[in-house]
C-alpha positions as CSV (number, residue, x, y, z in Angstrom):
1,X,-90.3,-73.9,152.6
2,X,-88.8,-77.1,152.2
3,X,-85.1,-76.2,152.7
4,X,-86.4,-74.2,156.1
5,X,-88.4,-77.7,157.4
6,X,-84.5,-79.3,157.3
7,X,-83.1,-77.2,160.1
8,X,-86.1,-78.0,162.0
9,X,-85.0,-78.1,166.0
10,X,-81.7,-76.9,164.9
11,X,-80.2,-73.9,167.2
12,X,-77.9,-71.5,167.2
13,X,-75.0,-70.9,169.7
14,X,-73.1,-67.9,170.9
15,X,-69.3,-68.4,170.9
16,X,-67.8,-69.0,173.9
17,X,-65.5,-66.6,172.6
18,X,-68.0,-64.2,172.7
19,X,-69.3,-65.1,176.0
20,X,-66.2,-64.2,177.3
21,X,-66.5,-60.8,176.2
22,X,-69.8,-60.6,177.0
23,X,-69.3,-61.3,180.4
24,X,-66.8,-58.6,180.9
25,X,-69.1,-56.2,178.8
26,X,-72.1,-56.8,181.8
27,X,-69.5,-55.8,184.6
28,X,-68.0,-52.9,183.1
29,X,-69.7,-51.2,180.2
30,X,-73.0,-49.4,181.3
31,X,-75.0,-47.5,178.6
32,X,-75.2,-48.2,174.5
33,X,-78.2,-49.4,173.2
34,X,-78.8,-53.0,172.7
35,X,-76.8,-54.3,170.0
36,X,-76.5,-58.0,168.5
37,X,-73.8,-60.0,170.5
38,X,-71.3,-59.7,168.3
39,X,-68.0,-58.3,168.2
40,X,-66.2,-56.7,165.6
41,X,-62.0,-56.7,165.0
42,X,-61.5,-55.7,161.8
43,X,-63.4,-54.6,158.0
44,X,-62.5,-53.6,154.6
45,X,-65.1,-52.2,152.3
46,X,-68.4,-54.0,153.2
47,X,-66.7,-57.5,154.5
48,X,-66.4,-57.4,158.4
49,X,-64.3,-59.8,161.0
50,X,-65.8,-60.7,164.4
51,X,-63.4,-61.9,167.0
52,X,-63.6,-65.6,165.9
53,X,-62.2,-64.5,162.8
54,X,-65.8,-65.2,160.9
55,X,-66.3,-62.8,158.1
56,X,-69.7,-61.1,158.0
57,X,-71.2,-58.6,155.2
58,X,-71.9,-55.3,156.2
59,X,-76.0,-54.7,156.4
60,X,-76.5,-51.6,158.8
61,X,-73.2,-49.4,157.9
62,X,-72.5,-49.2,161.6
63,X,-76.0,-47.8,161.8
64,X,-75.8,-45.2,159.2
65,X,-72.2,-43.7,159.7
66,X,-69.9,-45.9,157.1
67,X,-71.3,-44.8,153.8
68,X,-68.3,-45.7,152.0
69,X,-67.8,-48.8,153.6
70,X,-64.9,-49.4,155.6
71,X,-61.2,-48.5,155.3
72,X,-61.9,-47.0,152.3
73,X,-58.3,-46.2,150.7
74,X,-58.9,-42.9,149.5
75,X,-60.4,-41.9,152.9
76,X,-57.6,-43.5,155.1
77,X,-55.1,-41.5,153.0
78,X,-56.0,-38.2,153.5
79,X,-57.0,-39.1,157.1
80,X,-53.6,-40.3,157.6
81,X,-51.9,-37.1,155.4
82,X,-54.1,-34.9,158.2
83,X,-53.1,-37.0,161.3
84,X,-49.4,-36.4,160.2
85,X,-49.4,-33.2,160.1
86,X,-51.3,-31.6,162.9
87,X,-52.9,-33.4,165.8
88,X,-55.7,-30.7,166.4
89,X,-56.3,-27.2,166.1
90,X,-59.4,-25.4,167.4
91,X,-61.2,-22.7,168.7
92,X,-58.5,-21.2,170.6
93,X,-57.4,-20.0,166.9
94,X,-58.3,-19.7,163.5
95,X,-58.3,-23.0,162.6
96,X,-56.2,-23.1,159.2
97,X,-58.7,-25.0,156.3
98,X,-61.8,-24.1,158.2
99,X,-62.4,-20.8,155.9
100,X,-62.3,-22.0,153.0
101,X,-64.1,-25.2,154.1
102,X,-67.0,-23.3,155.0
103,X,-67.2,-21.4,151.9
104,X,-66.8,-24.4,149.9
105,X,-69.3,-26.6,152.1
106,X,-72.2,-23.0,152.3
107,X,-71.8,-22.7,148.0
108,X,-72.3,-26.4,147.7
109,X,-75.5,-27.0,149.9
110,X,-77.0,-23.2,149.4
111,X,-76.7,-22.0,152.9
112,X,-75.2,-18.4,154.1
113,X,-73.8,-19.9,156.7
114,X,-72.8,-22.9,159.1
115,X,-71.2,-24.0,162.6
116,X,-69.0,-27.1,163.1
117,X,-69.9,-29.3,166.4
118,X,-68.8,-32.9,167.1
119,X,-72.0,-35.3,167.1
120,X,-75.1,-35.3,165.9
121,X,-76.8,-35.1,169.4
122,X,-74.7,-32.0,169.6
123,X,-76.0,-30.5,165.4
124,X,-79.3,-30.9,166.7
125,X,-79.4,-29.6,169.5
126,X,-77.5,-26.8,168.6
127,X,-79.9,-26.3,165.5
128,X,-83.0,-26.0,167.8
129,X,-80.7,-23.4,169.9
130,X,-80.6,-21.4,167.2
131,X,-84.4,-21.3,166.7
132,X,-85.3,-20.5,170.0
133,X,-83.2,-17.6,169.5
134,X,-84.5,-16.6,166.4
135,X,-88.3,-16.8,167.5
136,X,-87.4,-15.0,170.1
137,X,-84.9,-11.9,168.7
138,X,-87.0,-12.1,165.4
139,X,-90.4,-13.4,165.4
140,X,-91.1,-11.4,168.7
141,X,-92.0,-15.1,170.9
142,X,-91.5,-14.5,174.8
143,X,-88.5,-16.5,176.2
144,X,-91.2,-18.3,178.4
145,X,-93.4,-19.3,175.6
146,X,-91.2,-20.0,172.5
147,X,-91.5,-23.5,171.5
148,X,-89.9,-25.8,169.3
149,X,-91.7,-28.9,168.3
150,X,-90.5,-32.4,166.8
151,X,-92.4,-35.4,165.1
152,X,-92.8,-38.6,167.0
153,X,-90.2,-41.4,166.4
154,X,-87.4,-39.3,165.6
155,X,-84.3,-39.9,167.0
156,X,-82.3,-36.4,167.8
157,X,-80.1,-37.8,170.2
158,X,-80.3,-38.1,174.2
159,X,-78.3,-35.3,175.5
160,X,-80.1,-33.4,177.8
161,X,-80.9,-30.3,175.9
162,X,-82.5,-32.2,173.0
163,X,-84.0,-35.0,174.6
164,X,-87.4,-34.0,175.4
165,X,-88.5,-33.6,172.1
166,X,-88.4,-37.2,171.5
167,X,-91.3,-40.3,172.6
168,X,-91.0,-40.9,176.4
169,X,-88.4,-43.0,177.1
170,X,-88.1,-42.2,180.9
171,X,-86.0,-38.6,180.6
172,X,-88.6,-36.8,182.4
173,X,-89.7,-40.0,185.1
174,X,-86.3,-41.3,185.4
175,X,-83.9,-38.7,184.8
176,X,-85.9,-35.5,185.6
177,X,-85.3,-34.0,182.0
178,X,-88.3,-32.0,180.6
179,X,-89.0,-29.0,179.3
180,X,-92.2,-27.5,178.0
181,X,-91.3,-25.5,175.9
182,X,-89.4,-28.6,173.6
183,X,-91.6,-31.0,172.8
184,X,-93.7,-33.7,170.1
185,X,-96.7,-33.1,172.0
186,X,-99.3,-30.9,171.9
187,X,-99.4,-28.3,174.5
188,X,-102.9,-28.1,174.7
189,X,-104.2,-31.9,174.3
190,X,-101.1,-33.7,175.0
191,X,-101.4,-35.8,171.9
192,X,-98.5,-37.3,170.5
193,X,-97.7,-35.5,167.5
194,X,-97.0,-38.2,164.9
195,X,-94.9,-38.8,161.7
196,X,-96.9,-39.2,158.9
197,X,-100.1,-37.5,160.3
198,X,-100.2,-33.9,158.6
199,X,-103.5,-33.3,160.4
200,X,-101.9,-33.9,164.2
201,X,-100.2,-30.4,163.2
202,X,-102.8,-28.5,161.3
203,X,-104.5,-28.9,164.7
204,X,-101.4,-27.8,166.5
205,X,-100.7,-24.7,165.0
206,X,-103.7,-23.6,164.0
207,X,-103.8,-23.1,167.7
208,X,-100.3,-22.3,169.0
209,X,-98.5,-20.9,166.0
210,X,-97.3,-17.8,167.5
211,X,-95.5,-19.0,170.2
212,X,-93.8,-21.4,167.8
213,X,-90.2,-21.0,166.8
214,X,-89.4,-24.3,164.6
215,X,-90.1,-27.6,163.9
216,X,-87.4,-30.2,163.7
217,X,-87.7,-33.6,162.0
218,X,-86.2,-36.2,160.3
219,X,-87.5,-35.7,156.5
220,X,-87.5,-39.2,155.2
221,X,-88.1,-42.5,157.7
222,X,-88.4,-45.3,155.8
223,X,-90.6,-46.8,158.0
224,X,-93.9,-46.4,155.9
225,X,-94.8,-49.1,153.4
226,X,-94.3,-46.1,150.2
227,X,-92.0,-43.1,150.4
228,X,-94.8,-40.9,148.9
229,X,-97.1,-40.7,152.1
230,X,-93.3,-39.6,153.7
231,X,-92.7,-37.1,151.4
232,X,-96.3,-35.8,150.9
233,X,-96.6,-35.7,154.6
234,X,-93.2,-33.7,155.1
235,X,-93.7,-31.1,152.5
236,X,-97.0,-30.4,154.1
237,X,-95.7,-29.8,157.2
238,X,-92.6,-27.8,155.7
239,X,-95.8,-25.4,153.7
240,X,-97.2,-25.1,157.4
241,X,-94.1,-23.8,158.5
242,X,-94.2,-21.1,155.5
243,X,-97.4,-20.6,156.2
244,X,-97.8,-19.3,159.8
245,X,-93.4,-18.0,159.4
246,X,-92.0,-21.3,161.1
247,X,-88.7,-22.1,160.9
248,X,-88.3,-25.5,159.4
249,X,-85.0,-28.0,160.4
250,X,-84.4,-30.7,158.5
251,X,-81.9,-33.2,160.3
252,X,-80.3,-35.5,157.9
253,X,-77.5,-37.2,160.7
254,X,-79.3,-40.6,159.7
255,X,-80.7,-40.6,156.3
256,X,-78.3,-37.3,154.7
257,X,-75.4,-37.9,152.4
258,X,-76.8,-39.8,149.7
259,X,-78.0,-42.7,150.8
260,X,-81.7,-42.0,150.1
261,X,-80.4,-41.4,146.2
262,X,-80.2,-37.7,146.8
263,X,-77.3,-36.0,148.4
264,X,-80.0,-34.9,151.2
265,X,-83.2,-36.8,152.3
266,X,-84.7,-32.9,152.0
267,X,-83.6,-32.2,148.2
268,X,-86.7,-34.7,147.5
269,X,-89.2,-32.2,148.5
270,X,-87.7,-29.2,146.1
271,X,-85.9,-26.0,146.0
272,X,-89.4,-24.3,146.9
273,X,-89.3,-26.5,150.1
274,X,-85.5,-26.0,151.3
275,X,-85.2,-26.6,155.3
276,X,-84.0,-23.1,156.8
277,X,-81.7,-25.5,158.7
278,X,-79.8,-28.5,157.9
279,X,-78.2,-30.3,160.7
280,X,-75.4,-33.5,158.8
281,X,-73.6,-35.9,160.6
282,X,-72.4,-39.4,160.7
283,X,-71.8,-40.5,157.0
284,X,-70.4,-36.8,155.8
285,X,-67.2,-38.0,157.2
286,X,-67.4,-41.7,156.1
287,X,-67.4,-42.5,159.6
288,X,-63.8,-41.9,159.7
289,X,-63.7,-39.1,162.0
290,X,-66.7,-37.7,165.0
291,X,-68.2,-34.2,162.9
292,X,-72.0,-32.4,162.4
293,X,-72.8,-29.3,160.7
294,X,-75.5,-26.9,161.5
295,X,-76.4,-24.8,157.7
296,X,-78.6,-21.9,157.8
297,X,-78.7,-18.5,156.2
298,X,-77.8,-14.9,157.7
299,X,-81.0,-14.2,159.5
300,X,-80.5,-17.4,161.9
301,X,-77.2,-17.8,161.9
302,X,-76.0,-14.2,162.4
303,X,-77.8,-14.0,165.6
304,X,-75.3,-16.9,167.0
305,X,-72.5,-15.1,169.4
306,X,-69.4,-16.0,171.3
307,X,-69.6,-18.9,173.5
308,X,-72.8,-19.8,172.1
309,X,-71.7,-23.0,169.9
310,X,-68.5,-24.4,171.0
311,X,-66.8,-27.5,170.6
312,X,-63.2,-28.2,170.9
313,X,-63.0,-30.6,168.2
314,X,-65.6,-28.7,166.3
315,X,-63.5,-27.5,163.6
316,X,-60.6,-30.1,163.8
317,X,-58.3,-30.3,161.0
318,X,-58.9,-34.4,160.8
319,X,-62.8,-33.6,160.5
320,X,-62.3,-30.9,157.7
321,X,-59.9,-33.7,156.1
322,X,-62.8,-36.6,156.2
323,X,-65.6,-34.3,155.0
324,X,-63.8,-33.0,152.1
325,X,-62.8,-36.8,151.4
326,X,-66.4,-38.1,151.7
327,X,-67.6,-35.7,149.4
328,X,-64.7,-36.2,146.7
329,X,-64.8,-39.7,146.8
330,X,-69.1,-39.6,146.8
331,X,-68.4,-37.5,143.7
332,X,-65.7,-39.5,142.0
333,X,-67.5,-42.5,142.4
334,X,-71.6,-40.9,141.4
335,X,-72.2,-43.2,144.3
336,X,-75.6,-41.0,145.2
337,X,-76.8,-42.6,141.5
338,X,-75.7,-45.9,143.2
339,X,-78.1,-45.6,146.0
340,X,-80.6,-45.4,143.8
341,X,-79.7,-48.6,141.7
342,X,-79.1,-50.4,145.0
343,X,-82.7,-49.6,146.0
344,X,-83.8,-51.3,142.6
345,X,-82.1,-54.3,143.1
346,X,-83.7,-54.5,146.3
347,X,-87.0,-54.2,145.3
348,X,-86.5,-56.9,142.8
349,X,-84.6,-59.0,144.7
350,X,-87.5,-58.8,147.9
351,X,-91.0,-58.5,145.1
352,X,-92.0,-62.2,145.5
353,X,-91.1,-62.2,149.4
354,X,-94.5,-63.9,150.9
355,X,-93.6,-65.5,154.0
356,X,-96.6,-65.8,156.2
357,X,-94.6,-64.4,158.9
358,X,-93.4,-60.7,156.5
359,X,-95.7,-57.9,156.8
360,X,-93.8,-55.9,153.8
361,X,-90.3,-55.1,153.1
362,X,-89.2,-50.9,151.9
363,X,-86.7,-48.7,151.0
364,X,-85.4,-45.9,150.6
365,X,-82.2,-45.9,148.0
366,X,-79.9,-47.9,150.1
367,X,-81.8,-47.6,153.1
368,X,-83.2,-51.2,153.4
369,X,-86.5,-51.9,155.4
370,X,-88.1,-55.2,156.8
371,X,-91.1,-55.4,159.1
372,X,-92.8,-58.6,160.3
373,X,-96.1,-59.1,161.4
374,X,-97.0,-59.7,165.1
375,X,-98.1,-63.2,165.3
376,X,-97.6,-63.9,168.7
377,X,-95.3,-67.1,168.0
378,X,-92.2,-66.2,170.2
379,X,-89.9,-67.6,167.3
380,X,-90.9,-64.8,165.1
381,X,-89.0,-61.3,166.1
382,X,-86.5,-59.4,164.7
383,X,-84.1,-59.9,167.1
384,X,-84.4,-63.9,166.8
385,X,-84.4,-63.0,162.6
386,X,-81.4,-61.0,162.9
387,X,-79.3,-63.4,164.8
388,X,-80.2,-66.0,162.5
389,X,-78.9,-63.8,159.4
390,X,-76.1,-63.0,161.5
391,X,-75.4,-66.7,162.3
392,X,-75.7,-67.1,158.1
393,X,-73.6,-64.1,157.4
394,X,-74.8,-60.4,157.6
395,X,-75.3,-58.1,159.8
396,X,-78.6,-56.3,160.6
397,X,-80.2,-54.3,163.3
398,X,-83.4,-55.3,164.9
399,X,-85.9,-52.6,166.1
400,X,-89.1,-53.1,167.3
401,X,-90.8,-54.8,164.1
402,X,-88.6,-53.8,162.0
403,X,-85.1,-55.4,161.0
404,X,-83.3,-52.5,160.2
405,X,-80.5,-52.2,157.0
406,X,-78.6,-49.8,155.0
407,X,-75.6,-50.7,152.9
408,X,-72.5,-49.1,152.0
409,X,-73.0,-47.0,148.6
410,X,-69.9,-48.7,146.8
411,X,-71.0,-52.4,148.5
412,X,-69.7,-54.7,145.8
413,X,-73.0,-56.0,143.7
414,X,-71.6,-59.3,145.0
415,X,-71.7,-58.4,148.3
416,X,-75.6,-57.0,148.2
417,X,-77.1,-59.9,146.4
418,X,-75.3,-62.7,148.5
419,X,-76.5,-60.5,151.7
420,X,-79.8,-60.6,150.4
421,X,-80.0,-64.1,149.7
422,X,-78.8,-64.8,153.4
423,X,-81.9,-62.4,154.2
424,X,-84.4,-64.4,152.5
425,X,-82.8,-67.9,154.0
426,X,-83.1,-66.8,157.3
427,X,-86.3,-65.7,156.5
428,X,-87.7,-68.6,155.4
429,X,-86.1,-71.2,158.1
430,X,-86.5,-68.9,161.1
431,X,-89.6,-70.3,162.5
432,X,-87.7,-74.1,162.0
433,X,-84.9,-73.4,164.6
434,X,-85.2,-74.2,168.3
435,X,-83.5,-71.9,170.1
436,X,-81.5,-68.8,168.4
437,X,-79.1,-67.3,171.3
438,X,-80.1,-63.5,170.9
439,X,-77.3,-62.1,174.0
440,X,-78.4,-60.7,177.2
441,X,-81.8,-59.6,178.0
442,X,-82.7,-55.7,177.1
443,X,-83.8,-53.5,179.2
444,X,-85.9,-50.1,178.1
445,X,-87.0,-48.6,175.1
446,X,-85.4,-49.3,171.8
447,X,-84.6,-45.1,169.7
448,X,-84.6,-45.6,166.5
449,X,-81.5,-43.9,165.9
């Protein structure tokens, strides 16, 4: 604590540089979420430049997306190879790899079949689609009263259709978007229906079960102080499903392609478990190019007809190209095993973290976890935390009480134990500093996305 008391009244200063920008962000951007004020020119592997030329170490994987880092060379080849040769093909024909590329991708995740989209917002919604359909052509639901459910604090996207299964975050007050028959509530009490709480939906469809067509979640959080009350609470919910002939999706756009040290946050609950749909995004490409997948077997996806999932760069040739990449160079380099020792390093690194101020620090393979404790001292947040270890040297993403991380799977071992050591710096000295300039003031609720 001594080395913190030395920067005591010290503060820490945007660039004016990055004022600048700032400024012309306010008048003419409008949306986003609320990201650190900082802005990036350039990266290579986990190494990033802001426009002051500062280098920074990759900590939150551009929230998820950059698995492999960035500019990986193997990725950017074939990228390029694809780029050269065609600019885009789609569903105005037969789209020339995408046969193949779906026999290939169905063999190696054990699904009949699967549909090519662009975002995740897009996957899931699309996924619950296909449910509705189902409980309604197959399990005999009315149109009026099927129902597909979702867990509180999962992030699904905020496109219309999909929306209104997540918390309340003004799409029915502000924007007019509900629907009733897409929710996390329960229909009869109204009660949030809540990650982690196994009893919330015993209760729920022990009363509505009929009328419901799916539930959709994300498997694995990382937000719980141990991943066994996840994955105990998970499975339970995925035997309710068998249990009263639910259809269970598993959306893995976040925490899928091996960053939880298996390929798929949902292999850690079995073969006897599998989702009935798989939604992927984000990191199956590296990042490198906008793709989701929808999985599912014949008696789903066989009910899906013409002009009922389309996208126009659903099945481009540069998506096939970075998805085939991704999973080469994810094989190549056994970088799901990696995930796995990064998560040990971290728990070594952070086991004699005891900062008055540090409720408990997780993880989930590379998925990296921070949470203070409300104290009420103003100095103490996230966002004030992550500006600091920004300031320092890494990039982080504050949410709520969390600081949230994740780290490329090939980050040099280098690279993850300086970034940590930044981490526990800022930790330590972040009550000592003044003032920490944390950007423009937000506005809204914070998705955990």
């Amino acid at each position: 604590m001594a080395q913190g008391r030395q920067n005591e009244g010290k503060v820490v200063r945007l660039s004016s540089k990055t004022k600048q920008l700032l400024e012309i962000d306010s008048k003419h951007s409008a949306g986003g979420v609320f990201p650190l004020p900082v802005f990036i020119k350039s990266g290579k592997g986990s190494i990033l430049k802001d426009v002051d030329g500062k280098e920074i170490i990759d900590f939150i994987c551009m929230l998820s997306a950059t698995n492999l880092g960035q500019c990986h060379p193997e990725l950017v080849k074939e990228m390029t190879i694809s780029m050269q040769n065609i600019t885009l093909t789609n569903i105005a024909t037969k789209v020339g790899d995408w046969a193949e590329f779906t026999r290939d991708m169905c063999k190696r995740f054990g699904y009949d079949k699967m549909v090519g989209m662009v975002s995740g917002t897009e996957g899931a919604d699309a996924a619950v689609k296909f449910a509705r359909k189902w409980g309604i052509k197959v399990k005999g639901i009315s149109p009026h009263d099927v129902l597909v459910l979702g867990v509180s604090d999962n992030y699904h996207g905020v496109g219309s259709g999909i929306w209104p299964i997540m918390n309340d975050m003004g799409q029915s007050s502000d924007y007019g978007i509900a629907n009733k028959n897409l929710r996390n509530t329960n229909p009869a009490t109204g009660k949030l229906l809540r990650y982690g709480h196994l009893e919330d939906f015993e209760e729920v469809l022990a009363d509505v079960h009929g009328h419901v067509a799916a539930i959709i979640m994300e498997c694995i959080h990382g937000k719980r102080p141990s991943f066994e009350e996840e994955l105990n609470f998970v499975i339970g919910v995925r035997q309710l499903c068998k249990k009263y002939n639910i259809l269970f999706i598993a959306d893995e756009v976040r925490m899928g392609t091996g960053k939880t040290g298996k390929f798929l946050c949902s292999d850690w609950m079995g073969l006897e478990n599998k989702p009935d749909l798989v939604v992927m995004g984000k990191s199956i490409t590296g990042g490198a190019y906008p793709a989701s997948y929808i999985f599912g077997n014949n008696e789903v996806m066989d009910l899906v007809g013409g002009y009922e999932s389309v996208a126009t760069f659903g099945m481009a040739p540069a998506a096939i190209a970075a998805t085939r990449a991704t999973l080469k160079i994810i094989d190549e380099e056994k970088l799901v095993d990696r995930a796995t020792w990064i998560g040990q390093v971290w728990k070594k690194e952070t086991a004699d973290w005891n900062m008055p101020w540090l409720d408990y620090v997780t993880n989930r393979g590379a998925d990296l976890g921070l949470y203070l404790k409300r104290t009420g001292n103003p100095r103490l947040t996230t966002r004030r935390l992550s500006m600091l270890s920004l300031h320092k040297g890494i990039l982080t993403y504050p949410d709520g009480d969390r600081v949230r991380m994740g780290v490329a799977l090939n980050i040099p071992e280098a690279d993850l134990r300086r970034g940590i050591s930044i981490l526990k710096e800022a930790l330590l000295e972040l009550d000592d500093y003044e003032e920490i300039e944390t950007g423009p003031p937000m506005k809204g609720v914070i998705p955990d996305m």
